[in-house]
Biotite code that builds the C-alpha atoms (Angstrom):
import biotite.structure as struc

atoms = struc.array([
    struc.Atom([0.000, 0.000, 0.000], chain_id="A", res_id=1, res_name="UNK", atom_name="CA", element="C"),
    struc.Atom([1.427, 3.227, -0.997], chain_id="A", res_id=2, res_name="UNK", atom_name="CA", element="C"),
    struc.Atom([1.183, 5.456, 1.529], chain_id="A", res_id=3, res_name="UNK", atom_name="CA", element="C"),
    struc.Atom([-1.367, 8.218, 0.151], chain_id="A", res_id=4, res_name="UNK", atom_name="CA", element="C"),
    struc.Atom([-3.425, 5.194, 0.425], chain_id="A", res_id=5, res_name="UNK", atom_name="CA", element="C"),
    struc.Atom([-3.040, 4.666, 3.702], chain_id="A", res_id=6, res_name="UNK", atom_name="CA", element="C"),
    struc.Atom([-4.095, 8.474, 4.501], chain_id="A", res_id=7, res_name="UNK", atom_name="CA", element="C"),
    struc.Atom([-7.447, 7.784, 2.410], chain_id="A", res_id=8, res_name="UNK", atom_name="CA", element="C"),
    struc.Atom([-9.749, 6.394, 5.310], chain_id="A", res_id=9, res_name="UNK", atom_name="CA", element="C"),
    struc.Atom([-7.620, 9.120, 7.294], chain_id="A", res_id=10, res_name="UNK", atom_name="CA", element="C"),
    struc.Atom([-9.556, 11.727, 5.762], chain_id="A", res_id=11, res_name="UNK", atom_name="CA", element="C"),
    struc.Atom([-12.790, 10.493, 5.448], chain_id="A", res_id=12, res_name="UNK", atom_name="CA", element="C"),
    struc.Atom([-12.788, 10.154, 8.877], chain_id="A", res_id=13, res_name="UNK", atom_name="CA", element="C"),
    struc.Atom([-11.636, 13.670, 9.566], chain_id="A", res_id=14, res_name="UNK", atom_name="CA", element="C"),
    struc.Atom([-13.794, 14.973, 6.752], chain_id="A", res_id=15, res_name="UNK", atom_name="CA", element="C"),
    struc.Atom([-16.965, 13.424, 8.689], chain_id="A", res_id=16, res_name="UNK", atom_name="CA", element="C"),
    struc.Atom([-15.217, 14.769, 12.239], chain_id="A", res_id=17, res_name="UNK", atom_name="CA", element="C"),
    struc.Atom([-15.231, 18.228, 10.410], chain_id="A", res_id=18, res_name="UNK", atom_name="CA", element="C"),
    struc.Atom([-18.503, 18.138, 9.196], chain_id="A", res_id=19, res_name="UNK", atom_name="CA", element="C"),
    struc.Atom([-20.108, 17.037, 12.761], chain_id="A", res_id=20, res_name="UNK", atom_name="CA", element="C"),
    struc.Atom([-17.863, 19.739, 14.486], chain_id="A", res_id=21, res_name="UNK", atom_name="CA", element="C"),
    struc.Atom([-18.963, 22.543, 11.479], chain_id="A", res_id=22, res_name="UNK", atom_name="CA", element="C"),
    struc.Atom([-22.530, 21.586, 12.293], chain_id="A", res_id=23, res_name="UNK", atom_name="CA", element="C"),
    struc.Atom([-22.227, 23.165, 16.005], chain_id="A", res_id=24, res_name="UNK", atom_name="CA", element="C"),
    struc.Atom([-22.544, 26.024, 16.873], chain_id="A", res_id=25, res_name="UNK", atom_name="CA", element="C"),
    struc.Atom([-20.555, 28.196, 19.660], chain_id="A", res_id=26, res_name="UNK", atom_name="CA", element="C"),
    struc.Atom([-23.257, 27.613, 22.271], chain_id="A", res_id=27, res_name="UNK", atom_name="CA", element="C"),
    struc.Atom([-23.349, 23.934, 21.218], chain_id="A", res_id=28, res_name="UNK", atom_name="CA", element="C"),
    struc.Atom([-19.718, 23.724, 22.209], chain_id="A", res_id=29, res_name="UNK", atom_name="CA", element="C"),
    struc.Atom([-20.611, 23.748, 26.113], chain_id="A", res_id=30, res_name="UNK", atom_name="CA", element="C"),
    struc.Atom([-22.814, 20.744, 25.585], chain_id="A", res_id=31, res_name="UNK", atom_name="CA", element="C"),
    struc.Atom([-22.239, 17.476, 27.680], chain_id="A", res_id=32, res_name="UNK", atom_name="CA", element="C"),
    struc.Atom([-20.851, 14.434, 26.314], chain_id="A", res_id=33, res_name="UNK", atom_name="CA", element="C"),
    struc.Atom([-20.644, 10.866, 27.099], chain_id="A", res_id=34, res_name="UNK", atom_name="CA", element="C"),
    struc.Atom([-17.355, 11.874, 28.944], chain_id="A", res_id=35, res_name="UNK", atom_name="CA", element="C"),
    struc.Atom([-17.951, 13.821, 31.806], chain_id="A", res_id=36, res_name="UNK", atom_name="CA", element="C"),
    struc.Atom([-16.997, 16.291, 32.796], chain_id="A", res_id=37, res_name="UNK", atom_name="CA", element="C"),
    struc.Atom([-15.437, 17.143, 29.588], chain_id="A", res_id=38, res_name="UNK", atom_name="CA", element="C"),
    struc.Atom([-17.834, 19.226, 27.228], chain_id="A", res_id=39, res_name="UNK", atom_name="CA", element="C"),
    struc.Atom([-17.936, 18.974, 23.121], chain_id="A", res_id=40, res_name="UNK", atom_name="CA", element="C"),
    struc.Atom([-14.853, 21.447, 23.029], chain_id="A", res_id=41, res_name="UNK", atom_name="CA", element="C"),
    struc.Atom([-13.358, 19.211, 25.382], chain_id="A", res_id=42, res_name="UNK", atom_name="CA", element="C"),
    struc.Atom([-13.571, 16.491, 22.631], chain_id="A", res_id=43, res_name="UNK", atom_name="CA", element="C"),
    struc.Atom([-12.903, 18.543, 19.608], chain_id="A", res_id=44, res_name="UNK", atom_name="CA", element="C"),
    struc.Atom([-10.012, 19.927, 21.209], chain_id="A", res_id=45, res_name="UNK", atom_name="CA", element="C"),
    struc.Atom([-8.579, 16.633, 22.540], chain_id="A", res_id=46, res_name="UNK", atom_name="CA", element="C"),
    struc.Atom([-8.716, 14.998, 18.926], chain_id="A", res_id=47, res_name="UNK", atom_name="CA", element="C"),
    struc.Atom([-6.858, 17.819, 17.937], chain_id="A", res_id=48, res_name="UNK", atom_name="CA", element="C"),
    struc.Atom([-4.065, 17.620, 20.602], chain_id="A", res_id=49, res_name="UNK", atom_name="CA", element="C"),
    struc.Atom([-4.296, 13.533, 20.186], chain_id="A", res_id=50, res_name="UNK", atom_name="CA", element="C"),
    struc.Atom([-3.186, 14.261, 16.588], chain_id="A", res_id=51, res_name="UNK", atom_name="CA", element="C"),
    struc.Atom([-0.572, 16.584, 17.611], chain_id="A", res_id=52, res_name="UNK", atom_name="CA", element="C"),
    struc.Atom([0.562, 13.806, 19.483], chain_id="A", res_id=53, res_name="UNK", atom_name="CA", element="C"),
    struc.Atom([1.236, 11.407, 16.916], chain_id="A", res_id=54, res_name="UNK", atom_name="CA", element="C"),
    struc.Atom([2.822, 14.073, 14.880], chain_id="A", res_id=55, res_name="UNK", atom_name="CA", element="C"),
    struc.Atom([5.083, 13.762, 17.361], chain_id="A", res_id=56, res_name="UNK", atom_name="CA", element="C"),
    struc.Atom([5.266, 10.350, 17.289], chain_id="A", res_id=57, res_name="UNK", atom_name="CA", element="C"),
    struc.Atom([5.944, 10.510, 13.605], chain_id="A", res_id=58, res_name="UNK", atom_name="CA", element="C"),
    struc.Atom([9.172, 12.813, 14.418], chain_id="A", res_id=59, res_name="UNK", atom_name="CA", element="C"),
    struc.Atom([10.385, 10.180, 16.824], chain_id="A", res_id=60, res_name="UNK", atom_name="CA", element="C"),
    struc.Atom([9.764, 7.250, 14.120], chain_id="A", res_id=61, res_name="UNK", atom_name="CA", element="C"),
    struc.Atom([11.170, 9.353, 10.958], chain_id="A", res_id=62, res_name="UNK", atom_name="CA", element="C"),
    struc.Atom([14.419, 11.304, 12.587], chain_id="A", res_id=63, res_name="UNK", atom_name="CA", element="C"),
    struc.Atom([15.009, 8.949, 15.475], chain_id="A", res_id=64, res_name="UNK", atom_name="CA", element="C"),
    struc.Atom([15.039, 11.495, 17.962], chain_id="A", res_id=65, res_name="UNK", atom_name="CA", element="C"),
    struc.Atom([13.193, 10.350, 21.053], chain_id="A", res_id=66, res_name="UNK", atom_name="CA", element="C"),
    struc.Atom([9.839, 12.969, 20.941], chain_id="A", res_id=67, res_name="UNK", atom_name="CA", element="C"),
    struc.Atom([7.404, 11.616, 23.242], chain_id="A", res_id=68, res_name="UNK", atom_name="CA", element="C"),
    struc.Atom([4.071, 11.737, 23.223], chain_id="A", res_id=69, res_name="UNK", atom_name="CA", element="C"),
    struc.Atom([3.163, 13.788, 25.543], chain_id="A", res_id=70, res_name="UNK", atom_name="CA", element="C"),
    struc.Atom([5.577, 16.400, 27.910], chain_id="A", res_id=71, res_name="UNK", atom_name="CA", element="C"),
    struc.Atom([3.108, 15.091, 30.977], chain_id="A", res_id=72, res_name="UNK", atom_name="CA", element="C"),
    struc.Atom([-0.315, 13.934, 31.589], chain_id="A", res_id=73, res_name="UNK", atom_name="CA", element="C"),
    struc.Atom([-0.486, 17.599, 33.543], chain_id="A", res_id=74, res_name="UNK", atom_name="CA", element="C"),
    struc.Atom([0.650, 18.855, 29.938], chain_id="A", res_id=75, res_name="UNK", atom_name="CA", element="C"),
    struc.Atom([-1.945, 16.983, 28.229], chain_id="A", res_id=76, res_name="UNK", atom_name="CA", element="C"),
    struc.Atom([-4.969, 18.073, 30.310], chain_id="A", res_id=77, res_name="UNK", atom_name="CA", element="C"),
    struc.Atom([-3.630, 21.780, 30.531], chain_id="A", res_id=78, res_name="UNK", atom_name="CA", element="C"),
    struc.Atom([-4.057, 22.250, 26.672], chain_id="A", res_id=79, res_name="UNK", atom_name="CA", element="C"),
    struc.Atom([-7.108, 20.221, 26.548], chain_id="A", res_id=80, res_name="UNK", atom_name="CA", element="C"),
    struc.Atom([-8.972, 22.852, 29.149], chain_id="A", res_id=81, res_name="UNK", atom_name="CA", element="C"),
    struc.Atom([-7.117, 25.615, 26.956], chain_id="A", res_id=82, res_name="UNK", atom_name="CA", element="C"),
    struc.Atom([-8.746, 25.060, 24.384], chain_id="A", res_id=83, res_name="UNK", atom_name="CA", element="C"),
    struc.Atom([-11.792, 23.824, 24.749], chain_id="A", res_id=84, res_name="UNK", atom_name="CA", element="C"),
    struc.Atom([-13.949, 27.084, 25.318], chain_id="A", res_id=85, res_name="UNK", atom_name="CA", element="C"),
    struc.Atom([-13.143, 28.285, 21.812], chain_id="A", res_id=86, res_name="UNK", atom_name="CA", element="C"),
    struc.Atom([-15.714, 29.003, 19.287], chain_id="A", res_id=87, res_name="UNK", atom_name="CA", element="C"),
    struc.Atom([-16.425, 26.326, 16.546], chain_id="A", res_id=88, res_name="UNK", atom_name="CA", element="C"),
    struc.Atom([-14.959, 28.185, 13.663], chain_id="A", res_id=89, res_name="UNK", atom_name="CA", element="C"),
    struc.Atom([-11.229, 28.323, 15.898], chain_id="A", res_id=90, res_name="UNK", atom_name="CA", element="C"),
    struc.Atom([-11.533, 24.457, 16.717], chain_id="A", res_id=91, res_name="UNK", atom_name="CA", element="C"),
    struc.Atom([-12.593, 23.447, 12.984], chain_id="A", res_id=92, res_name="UNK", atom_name="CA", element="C"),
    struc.Atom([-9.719, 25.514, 12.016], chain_id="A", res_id=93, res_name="UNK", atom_name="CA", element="C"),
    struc.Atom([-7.462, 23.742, 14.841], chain_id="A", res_id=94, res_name="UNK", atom_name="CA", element="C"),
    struc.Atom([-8.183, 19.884, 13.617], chain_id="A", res_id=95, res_name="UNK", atom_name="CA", element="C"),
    struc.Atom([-8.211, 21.079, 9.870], chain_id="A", res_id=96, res_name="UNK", atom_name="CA", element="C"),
    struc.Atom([-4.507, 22.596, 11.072], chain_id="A", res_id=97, res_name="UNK", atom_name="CA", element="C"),
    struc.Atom([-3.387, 19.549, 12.870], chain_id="A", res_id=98, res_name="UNK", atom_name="CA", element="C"),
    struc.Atom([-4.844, 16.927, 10.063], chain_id="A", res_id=99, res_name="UNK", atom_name="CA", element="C"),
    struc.Atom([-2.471, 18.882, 8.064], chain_id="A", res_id=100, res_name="UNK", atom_name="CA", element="C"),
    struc.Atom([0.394, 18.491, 10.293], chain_id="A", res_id=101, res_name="UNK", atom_name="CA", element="C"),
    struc.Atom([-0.178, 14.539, 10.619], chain_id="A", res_id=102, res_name="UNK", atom_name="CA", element="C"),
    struc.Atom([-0.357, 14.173, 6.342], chain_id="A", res_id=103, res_name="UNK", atom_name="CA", element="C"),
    struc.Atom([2.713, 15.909, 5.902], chain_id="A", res_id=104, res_name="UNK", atom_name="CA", element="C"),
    struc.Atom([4.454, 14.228, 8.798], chain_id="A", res_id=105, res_name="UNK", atom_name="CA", element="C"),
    struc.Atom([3.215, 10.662, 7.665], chain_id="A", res_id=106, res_name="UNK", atom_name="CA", element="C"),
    struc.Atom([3.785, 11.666, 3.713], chain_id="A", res_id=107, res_name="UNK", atom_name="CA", element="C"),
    struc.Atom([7.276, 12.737, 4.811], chain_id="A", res_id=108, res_name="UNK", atom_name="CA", element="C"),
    struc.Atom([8.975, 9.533, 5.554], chain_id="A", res_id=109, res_name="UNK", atom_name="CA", element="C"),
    struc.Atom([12.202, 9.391, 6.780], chain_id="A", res_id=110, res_name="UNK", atom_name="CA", element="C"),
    struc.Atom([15.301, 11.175, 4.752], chain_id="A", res_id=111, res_name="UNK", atom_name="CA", element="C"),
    struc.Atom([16.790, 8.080, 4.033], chain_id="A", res_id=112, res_name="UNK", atom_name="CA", element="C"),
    struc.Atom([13.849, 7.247, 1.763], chain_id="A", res_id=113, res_name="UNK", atom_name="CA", element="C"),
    struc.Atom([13.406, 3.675, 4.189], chain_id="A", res_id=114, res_name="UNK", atom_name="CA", element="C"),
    struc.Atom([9.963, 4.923, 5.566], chain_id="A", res_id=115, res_name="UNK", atom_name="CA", element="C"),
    struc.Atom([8.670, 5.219, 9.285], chain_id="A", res_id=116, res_name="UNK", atom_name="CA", element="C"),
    struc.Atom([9.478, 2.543, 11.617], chain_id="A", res_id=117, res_name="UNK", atom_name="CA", element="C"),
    struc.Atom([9.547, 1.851, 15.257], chain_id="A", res_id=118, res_name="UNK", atom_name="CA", element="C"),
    struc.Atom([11.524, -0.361, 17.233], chain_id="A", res_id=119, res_name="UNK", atom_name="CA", element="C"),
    struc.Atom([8.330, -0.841, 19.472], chain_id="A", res_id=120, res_name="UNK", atom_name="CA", element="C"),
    struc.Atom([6.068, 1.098, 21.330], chain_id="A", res_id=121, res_name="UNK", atom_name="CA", element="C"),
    struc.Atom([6.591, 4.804, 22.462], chain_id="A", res_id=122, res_name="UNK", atom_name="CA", element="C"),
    struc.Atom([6.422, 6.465, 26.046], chain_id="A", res_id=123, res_name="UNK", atom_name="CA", element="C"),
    struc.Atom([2.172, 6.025, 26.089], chain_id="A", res_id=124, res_name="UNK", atom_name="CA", element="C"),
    struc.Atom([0.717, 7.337, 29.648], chain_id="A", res_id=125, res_name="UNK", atom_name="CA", element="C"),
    struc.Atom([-1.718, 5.440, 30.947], chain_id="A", res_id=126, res_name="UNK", atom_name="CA", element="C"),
    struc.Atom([-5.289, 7.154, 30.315], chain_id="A", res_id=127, res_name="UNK", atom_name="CA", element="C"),
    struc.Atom([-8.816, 5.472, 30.932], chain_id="A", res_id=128, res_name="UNK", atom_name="CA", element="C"),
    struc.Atom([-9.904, 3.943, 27.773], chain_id="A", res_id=129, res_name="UNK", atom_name="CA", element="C"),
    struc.Atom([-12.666, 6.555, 26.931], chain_id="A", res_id=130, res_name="UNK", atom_name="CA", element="C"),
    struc.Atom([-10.278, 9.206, 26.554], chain_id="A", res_id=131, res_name="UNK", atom_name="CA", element="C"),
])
């Protein structure tokens, strides 16, 4: 599989994300979830921050240089509550930004033309499964 292939179901799924996200509006945005306490910005701006993450991960996997994950679980939940109080245009804009960020880090490879690998796992806190 080449890897623009590998992107396509990548982008339908963030095309969809967009679409549900577009289809708020700003007082939508303090709505409840299935995730208390976290609202919908909570969410929109997680899956944005979860795909800077593996951008990150990408890094570590194309140059080698350890880039992990996450600086802390504090880290984490600090830019989640940042963010999540924005209106909808400024998180559509944020996970059209970091879907960007994740095709050109994945389309990038590493310089040696030999593609991303991993010798095995990276640094992964522990989070409940729902997040």
């Amino acid at each position: 599989m080449h890897k623009t292939e590998a992107l396509g179901p990548i982008t339908a799924s963030t095309d969809r994300f967009l679409q549900t996200v577009r289809a708020l509006t700003d007082a939508d945005i303090a709505g409840a979830t299935l995730v208390p306490p976290w609202t919908r910005g909570h969410v929109i701006t997680h899956v944005a921050r979860a795909t800077d993450n593996l951008c990150r991960l990408l890094t570590w996997a194309r140059t080698g240089v350890e880039t992990p994950q996450y600086a802390s679980m504090d880290a984490r939940a600090a830019e989640i509550e940042a963010g999540a109080r924005r209106p909808v245009r400024e998180l559509a804009a944020d996970v059209v930004a970091t879907a960007e960020r994740f095709d050109l880090g994945w389309l990038t490879g590493r310089a040696d033309g030999t593609g991303l690998t991993t010798t095995g796992p990276g640094p992964v806190p522990r989070a409940p499964y729902w997040i």
